[in-house]
C-alpha positions as CSV (number, residue, x, y, z in Angstrom):
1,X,-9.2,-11.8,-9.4
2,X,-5.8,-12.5,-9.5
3,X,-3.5,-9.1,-9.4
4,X,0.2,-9.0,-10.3
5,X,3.0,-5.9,-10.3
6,X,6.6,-6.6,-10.9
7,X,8.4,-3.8,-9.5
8,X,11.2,-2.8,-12.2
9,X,15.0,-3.2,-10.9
10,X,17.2,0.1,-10.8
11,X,19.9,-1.3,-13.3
12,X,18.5,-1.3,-16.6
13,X,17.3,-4.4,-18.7
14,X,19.8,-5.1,-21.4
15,X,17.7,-6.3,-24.3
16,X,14.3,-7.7,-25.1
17,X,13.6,-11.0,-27.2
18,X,14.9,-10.6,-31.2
19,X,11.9,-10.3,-32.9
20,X,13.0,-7.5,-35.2
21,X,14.7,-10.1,-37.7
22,X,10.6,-11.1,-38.0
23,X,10.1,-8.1,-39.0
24,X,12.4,-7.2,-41.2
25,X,11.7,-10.6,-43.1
26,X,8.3,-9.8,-43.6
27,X,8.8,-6.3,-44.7
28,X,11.6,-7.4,-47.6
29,X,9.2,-10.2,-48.1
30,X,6.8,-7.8,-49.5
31,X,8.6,-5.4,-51.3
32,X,12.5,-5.3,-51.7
33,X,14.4,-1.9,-50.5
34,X,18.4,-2.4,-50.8
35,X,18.7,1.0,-49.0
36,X,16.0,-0.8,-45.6
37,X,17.8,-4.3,-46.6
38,X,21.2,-2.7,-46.2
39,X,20.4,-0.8,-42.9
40,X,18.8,-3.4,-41.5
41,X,21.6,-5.6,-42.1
42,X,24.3,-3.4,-40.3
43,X,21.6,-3.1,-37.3
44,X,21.0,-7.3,-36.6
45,X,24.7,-7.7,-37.6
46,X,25.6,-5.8,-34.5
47,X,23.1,-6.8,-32.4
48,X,23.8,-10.4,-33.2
49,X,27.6,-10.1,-32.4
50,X,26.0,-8.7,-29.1
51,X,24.2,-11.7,-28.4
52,X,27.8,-13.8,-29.2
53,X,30.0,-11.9,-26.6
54,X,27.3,-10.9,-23.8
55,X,24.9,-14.3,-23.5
56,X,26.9,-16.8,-24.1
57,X,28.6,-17.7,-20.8
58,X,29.6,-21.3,-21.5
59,X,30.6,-20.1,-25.1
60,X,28.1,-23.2,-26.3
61,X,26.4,-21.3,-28.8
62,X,23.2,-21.3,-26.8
63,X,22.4,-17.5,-25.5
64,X,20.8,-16.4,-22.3
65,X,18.5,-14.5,-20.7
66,X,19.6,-12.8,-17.1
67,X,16.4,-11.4,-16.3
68,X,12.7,-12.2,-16.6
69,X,11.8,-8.8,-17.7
70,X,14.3,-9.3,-20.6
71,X,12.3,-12.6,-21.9
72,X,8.6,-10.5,-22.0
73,X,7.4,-13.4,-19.9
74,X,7.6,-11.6,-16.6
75,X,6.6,-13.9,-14.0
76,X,6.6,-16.8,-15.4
77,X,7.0,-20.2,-13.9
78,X,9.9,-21.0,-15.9
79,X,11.9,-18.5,-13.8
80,X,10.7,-20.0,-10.4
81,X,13.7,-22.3,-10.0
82,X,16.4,-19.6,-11.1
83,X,15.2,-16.5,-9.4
84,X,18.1,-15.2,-7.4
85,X,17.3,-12.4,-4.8
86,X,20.3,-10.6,-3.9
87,X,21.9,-11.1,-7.6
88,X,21.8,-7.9,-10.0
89,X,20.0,-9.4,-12.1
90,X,16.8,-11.7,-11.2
91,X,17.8,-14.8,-11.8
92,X,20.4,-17.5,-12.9
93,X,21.4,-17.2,-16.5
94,X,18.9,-18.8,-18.8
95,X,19.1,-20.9,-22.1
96,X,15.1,-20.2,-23.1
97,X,14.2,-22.2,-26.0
98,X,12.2,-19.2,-27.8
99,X,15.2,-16.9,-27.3
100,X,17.5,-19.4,-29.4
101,X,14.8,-20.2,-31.9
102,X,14.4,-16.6,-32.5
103,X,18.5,-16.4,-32.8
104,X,17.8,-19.0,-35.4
105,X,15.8,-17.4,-37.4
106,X,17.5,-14.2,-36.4
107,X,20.8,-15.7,-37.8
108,X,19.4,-17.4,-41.0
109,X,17.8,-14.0,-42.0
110,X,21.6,-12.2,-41.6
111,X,22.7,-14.9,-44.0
112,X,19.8,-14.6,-46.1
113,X,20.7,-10.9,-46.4
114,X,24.1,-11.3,-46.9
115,X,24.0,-13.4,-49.8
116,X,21.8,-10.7,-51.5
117,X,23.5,-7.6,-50.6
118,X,27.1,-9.6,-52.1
119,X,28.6,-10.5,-49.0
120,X,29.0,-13.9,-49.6
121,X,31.3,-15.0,-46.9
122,X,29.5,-13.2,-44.3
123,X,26.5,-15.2,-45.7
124,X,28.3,-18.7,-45.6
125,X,29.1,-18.3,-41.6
126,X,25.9,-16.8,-40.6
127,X,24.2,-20.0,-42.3
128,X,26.8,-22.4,-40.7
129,X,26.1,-20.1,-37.0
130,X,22.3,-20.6,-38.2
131,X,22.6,-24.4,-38.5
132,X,24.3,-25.1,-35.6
133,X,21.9,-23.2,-33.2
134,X,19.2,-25.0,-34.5
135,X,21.1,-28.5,-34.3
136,X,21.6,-27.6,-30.6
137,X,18.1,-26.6,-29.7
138,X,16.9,-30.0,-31.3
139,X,19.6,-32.1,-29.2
140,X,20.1,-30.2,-26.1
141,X,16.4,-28.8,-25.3
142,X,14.7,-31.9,-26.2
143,X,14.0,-34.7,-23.8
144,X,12.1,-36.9,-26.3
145,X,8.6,-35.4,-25.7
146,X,8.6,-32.0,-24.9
147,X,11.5,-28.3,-25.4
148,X,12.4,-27.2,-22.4
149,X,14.7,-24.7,-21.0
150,X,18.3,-25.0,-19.6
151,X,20.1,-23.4,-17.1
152,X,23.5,-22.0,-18.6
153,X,26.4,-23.7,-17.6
154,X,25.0,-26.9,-15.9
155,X,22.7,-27.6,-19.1
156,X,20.3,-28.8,-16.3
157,X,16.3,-28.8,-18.0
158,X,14.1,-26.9,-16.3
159,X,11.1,-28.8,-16.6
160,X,8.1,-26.1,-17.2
161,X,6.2,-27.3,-20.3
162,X,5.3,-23.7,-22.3
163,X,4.3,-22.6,-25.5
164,X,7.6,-21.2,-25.9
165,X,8.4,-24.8,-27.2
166,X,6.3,-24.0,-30.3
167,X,8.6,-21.3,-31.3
168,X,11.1,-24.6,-32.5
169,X,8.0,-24.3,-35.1
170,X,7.8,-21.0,-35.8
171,X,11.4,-20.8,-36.6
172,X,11.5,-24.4,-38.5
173,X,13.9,-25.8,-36.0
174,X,12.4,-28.8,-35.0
175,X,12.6,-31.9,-37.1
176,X,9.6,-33.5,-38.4
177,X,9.1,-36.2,-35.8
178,X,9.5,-33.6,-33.0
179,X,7.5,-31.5,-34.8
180,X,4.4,-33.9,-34.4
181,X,5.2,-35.0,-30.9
182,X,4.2,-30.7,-30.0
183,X,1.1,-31.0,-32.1
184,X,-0.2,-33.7,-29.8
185,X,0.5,-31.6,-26.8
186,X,-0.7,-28.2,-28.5
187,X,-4.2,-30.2,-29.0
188,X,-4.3,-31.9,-25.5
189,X,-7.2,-30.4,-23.5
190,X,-5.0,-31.0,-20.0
191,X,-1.9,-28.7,-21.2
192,X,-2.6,-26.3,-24.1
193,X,-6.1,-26.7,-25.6
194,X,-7.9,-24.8,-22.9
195,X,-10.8,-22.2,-23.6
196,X,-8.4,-19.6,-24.5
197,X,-5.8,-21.8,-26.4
198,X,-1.8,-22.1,-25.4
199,X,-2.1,-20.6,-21.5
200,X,1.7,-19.5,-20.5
201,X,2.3,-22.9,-18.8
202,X,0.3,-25.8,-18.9
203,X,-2.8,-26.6,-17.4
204,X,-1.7,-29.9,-16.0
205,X,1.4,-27.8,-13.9
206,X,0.5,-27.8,-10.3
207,X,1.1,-23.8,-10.6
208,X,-0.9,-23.2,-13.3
209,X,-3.4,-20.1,-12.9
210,X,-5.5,-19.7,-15.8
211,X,-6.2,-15.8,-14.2
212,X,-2.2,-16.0,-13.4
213,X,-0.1,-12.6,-15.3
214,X,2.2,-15.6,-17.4
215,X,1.4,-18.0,-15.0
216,X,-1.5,-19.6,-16.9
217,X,-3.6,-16.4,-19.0
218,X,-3.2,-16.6,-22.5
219,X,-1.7,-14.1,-24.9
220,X,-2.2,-13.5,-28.4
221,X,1.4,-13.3,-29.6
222,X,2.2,-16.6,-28.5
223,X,-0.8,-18.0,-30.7
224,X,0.9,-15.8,-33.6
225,X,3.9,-17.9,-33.4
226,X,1.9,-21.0,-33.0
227,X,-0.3,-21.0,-35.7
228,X,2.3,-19.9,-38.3
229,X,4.5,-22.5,-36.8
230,X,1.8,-25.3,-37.6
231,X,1.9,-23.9,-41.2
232,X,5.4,-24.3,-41.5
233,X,5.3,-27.9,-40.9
234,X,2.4,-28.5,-43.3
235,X,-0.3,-28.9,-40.0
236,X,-2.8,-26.1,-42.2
237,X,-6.1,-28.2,-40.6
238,X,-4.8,-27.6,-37.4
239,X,-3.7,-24.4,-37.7
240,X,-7.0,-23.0,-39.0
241,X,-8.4,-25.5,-35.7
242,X,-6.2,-23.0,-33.6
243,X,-7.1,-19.6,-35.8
244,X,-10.9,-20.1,-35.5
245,X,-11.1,-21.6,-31.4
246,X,-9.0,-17.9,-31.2
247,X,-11.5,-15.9,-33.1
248,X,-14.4,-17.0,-31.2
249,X,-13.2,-16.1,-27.7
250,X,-12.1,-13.1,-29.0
251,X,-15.7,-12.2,-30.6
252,X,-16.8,-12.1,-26.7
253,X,-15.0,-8.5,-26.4
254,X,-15.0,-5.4,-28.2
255,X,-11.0,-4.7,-28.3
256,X,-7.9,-6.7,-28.7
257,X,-7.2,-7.4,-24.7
258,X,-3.4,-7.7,-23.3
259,X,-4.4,-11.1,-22.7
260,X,-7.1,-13.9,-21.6
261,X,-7.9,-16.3,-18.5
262,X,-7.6,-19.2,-20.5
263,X,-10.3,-21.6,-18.8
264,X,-12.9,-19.5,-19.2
265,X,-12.1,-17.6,-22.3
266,X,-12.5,-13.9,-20.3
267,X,-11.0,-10.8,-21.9
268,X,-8.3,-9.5,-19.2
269,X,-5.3,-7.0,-18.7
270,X,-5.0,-3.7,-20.9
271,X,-7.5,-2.9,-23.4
272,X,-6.6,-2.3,-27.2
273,X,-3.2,-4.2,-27.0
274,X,-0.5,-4.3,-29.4
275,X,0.7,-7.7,-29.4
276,X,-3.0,-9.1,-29.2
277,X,-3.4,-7.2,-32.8
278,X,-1.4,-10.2,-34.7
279,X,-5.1,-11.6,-34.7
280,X,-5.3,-9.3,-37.9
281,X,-2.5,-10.9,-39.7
282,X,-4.1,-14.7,-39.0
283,X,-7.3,-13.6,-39.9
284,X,-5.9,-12.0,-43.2
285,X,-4.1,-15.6,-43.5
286,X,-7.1,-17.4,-43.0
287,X,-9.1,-15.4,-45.7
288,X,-6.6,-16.1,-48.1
């Protein structure tokens, strides 16, 4: 049994990944509240102008992570070549391909926003910021198979294949033909279509670790993102495929588990988990 502890650094993270644009999609989505729409609005407005003027060192439109604790992906592999001891911060600045999809989306739902609560320029640049993120993520991150990582700056790919790269279909950045090319390698039983589907890096990396913290055990958040990625792009066989593999392994336990050694299928990490709830929402999908 594999056993990981990341100590946390004295000066404090500066953000986590923008996911709260998801959210406050989906809750609009369901029932419309100007007073929540025009709240939330002045909330991702600022945070996005954050974003703008604090992670974007090369001022190339593509944001950054400084530290893994900041991505929610810990240890990952993808940090291994950028980890910098005696900086501040724990590693090289990062261009992650789920932090700029989720900008995207981020970005698209400002405009989105905008346009309804009457601020109509406001709407037109968010939607032209929104368009060219996504243009860059499909040019720069792609290397004709696979979205990888860059390393702010130098643009230089870092070369860890992860599901990260499925978030281009979560957010509907990736074109069509891209868009197939990751369905291959989500279905591949050497990289992502392991026990426990979509481990943290894939299985055919010489340092994958299917007991590893998010060094090869699988989380259910990242299958979230997957499956309603497939969805987007019209792939509903294989998303149900993905949604019903998922429900199986999960059957094995009794709670929703932090996360799952993903050759053998084995609940591991923190019992009753929040993230690992989103299994609700596909199953409710799946009912429908």
């Amino acid at each position: 049994m594999h056993t990981y502890v990341y100590l946390r650094r004295v000066k404090p993270l500066d953000t986590q990944p923008p996911v709260l644009a998801v959210s406050v999609e989906r809750i609009l989505e369901t029932s419309w509240d100007e007073g929540f729409a025009k709240k939330a609005f002045k909330g991702l407005l600022k945070y996005d102008e954050w974003w703008n003027k604090k992670r974007d060192e090369d001022f190339d439109l593509l944001c950054s992570y400084h530290d893994p604790l900041e991505s929610g992906w810990d240890d990952s592999v993808r940090w291994d070549d950028v980890k910098v001891q005696e900086s501040p911060h724990g590693m090289y600045p990062v261009e992650a391909v789920d932090l700029n999809c989720l900008l995207y989306k981020q970005r698209s739902v400002l405009s989105h926003l905008a346009k309804r609560l009457g601020f109509g320029e406001l709407a037109k640049n968010y939607e032209n910021l929104a368009q060219q993120s996504a243009q860059l993520v499909r040019k720069k991150m792609w290397d004709g198979d696979f979205f990888y990582d860059l390393v702010s700056g130098s643009h230089k790919m870092l070369k860890v294949k992860t599901p990260a790269a499925f978030l281009t279909l979560f957010s509907r950045v990736a074109d069509n033909s891209q868009a197939k090319t990751l369905v291959k390698h989500l279905f591949n039983k050497e990289e992502f279509w392991t026990a426990f589907p979509l481990p943290t890096v894939s299985k055919d990396h010489p340092k994958y670790d299917p007991e590893g913290y998010w060094r090869g055990r699988s989380w259910v958040n990242l299958v979230w993102f997957a499956y309603h990625g497939l969805k987007n792009y019209g792939f509903y066989e294989e998303a149900s495929k993905l949604a019903k593999k998922v429900f199986r392994a999960m059957k094995k336990s009794f709670s929703c588990r932090e996360n799952y050694n993903s050759a053998t299928a084995e609940p591991m990490g923190a019992v009753d988990f929040g993230w690992s709830t989103l299994i609700l929402d596909i199953a409710k999908q799946e009912a429908l």
